[in-house]
C-alpha positions in Angstrom: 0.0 0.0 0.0 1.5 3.5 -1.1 2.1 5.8 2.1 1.6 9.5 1.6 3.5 11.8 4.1 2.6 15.7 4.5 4.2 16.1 7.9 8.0 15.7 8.3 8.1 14.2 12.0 5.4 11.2 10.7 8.0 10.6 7.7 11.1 10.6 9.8 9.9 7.8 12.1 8.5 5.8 9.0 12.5 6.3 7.6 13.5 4.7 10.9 11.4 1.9 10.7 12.7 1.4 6.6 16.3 1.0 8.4 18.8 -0.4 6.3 16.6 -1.3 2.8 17.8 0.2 0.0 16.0 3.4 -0.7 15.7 4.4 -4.3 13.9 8.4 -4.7 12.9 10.5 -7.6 12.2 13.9 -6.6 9.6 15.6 -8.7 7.5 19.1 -8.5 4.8 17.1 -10.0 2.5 17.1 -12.9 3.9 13.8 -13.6 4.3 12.8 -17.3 5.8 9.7 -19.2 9.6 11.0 -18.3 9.1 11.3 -14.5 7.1 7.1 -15.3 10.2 5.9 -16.6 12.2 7.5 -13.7 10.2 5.7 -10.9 9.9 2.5 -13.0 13.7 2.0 -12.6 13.8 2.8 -8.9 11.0 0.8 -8.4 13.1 -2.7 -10.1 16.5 -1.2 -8.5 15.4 -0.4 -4.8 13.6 -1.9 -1.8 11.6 1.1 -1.4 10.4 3.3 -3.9 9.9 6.9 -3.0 9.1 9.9 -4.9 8.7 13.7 -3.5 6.0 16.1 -4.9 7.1 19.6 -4.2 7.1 22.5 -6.7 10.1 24.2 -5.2 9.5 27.9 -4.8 13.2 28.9 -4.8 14.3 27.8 -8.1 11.8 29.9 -10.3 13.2 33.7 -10.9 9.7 34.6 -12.9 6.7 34.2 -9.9 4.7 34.1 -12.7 6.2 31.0 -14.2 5.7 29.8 -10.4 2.2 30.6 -10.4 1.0 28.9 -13.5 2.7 25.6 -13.0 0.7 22.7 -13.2 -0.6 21.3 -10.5 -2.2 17.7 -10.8 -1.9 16.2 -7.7 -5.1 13.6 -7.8 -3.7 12.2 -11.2 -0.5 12.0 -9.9 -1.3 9.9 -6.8 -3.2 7.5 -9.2 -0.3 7.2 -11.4 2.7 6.7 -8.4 0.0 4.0 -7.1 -0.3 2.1 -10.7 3.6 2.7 -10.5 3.6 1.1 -7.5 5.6 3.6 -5.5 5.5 2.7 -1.4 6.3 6.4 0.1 5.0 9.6 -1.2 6.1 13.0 0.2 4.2 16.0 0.1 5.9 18.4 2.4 4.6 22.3 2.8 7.2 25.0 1.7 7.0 26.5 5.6 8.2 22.9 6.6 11.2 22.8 3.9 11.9 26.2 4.4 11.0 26.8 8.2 12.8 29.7 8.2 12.6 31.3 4.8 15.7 30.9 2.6 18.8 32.4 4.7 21.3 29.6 3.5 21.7 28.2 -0.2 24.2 26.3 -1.8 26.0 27.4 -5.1 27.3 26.1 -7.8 30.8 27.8 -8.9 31.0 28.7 -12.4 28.4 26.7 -13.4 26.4 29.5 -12.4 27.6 31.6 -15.2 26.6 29.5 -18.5 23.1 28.4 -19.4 20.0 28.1 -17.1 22.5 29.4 -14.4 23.0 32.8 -16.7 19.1 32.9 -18.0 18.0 32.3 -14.6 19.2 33.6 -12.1 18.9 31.6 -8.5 17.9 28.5 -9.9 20.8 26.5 -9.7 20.9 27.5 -6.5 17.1 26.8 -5.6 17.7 23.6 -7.2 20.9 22.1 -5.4 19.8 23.4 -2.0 16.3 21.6 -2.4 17.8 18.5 -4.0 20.2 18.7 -0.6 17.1 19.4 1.8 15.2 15.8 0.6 18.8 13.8 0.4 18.7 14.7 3.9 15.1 13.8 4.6 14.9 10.9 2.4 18.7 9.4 3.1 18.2 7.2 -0.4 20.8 5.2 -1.4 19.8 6.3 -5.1 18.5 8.9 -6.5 17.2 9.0 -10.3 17.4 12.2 -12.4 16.2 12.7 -16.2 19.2 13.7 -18.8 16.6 16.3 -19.7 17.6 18.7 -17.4 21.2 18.1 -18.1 22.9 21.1 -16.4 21.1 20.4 -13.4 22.1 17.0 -13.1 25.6 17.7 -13.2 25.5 20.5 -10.6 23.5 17.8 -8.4 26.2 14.9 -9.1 28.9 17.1 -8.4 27.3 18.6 -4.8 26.9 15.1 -3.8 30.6 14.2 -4.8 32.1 17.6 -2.9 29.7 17.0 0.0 30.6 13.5 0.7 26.7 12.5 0.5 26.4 8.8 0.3 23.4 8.7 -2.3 24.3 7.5 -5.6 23.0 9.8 -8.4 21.8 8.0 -11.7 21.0 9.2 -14.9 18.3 8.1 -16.9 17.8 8.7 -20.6 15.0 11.9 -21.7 12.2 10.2 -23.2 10.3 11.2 -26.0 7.5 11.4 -27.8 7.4 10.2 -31.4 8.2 13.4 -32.7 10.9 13.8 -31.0 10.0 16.3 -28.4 11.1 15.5 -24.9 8.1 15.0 -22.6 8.0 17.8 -20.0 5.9 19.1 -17.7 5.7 22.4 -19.6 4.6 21.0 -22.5 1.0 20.8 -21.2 1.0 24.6 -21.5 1.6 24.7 -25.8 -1.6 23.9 -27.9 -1.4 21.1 -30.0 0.2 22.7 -32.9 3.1 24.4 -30.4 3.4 20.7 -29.2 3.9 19.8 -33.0 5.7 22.5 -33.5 8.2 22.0 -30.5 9.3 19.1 -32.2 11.9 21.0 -34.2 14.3 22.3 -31.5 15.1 18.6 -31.1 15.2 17.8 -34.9 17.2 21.1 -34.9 19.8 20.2 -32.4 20.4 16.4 -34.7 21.4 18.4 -37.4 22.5 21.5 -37.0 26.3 22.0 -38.0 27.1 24.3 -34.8 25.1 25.9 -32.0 25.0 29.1 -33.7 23.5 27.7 -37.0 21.0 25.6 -34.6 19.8 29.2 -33.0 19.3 30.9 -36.1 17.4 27.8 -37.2 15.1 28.0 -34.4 14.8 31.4 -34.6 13.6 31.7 -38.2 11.3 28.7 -37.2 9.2 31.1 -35.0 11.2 30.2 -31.2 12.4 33.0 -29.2 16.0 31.6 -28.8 17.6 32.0 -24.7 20.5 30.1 -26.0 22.2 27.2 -28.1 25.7 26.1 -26.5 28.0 23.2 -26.5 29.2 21.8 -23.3 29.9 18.6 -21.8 30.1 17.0 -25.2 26.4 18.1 -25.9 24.7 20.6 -27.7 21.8 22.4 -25.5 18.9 24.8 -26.2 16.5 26.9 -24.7 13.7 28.5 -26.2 10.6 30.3 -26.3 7.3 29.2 -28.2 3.8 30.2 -27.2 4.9 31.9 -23.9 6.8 28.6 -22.8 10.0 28.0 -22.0 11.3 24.6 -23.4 14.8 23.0 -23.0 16.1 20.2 -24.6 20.1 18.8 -25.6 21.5 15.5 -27.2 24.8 14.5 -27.2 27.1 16.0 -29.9 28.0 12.3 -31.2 24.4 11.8 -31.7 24.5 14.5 -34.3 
């Protein structure tokens, strides 16, 4: 039976009754889509327990409005972690993860200075600092990740490395739909032609010759371009279309 946990003190005692089983999490803000299924799917076959957190993390969005209209889904969610079958749910209130507003973050060196850390500002940090909060909570042994959100991946792998936290991070493959556009979360917010549409920032980023032809592709395509860099040995983009921001990167060899 899938256990849902709101209050932190009722979830700490269930973690010492889970003892030494191998804890596998996936840490989510929700809305959950095909990506975030895959996600649990592999800690559910890898882990004892299966735990996923639902919180839409205030202090990684730099645009409240972008806070305000993200999805929220949380009855259709529940239905899917329980088809999933997920055993712990947590559900935690931002005055309980951040009892005392935000006076400590952590950062994330240079990395801070390229991509989403440059376009938006504060949400590596919002990021890391939450991802350390529920490592904390959670103690997992493994913690699952989506390739999607590259950047933010590393940033997590390498604050667990500096940190000394004993949680193993894995990386799991973005999936997509047929068209090739990576399932997210925002992608509820396009209409059915922007979701067709979308499509071509991946198709772009295949076959582009460099990250500056690949922007002004997407640009005379009708996206509002944040940026198109190569790092990593991958090529990443962020743009604009119908008022949403959409992210996606393969790796260069792919091209």
């Amino acid at each position: 039976m899938m256990r849902i946990w709101q209050n932190l003190d009722q979830w700490r005692e269930r973690r010492c009754a889970i003892g030494s089983q191998a804890v596998g999490l996936v840490p989510t803000m929700g809305a959950l889509h095909r990506g975030h299924a895959a996600l649990i799917e592999r800690c559910r076959a890898e882990n004892q327990i299966a735990a996923v957190t639902i919180f839409v993390n205030p202090t990684q969005f730099n645009d409240p409005a972008d806070l305000a209209r993200y999805p929220h889904t949380l009855d259709d969610d529940m239905a899917l972690l329980a088809r999933l079958g997920v055993d712990d749910v947590l559900t935690p209130k931002a005055s309980d993860l951040y009892p005392h507003g935000y006076p400590f973050h952590m950062e994330a060196g240079e990395m801070t200075g390229v991509m989403e850390g440059a376009h938006r500002p504060g949400f590596l940090q919002g990021v890391m600092t939450i991802v350390l909060k529920l490592l904390n909570l959670v103690g997992p042994h493994r913690a699952y990740f989506g390739e999607k959100d590259y950047q933010q991946l590393i940033a997590i792998r390498e604050m667990v490395r500096e940190f000394f936290i004993p949680t193993r991070i894995i990386a799991c493959p973005t999936v997509r739909a047929a068209s090739g556009l990576a399932e997210s979360t925002r992608n509820a917010l396009l209409s059915e032609a922007g979701r067709e549409k979308a499509a071509a920032i991946f198709h772009t980023l295949t076959t582009a010759g460099s990250a500056p032809e690949a922007a002004d592709t997407l640009t005379a395509a009708g996206f509002t371009v944040d940026y198109v860099e190569d790092h990593w040995d991958r090529r990443f983009a962020a743009a604009f279309l119908e008022g949403v921001r959409l992210i996606d990167n393969v790796p260069l060899g792919a091209r």
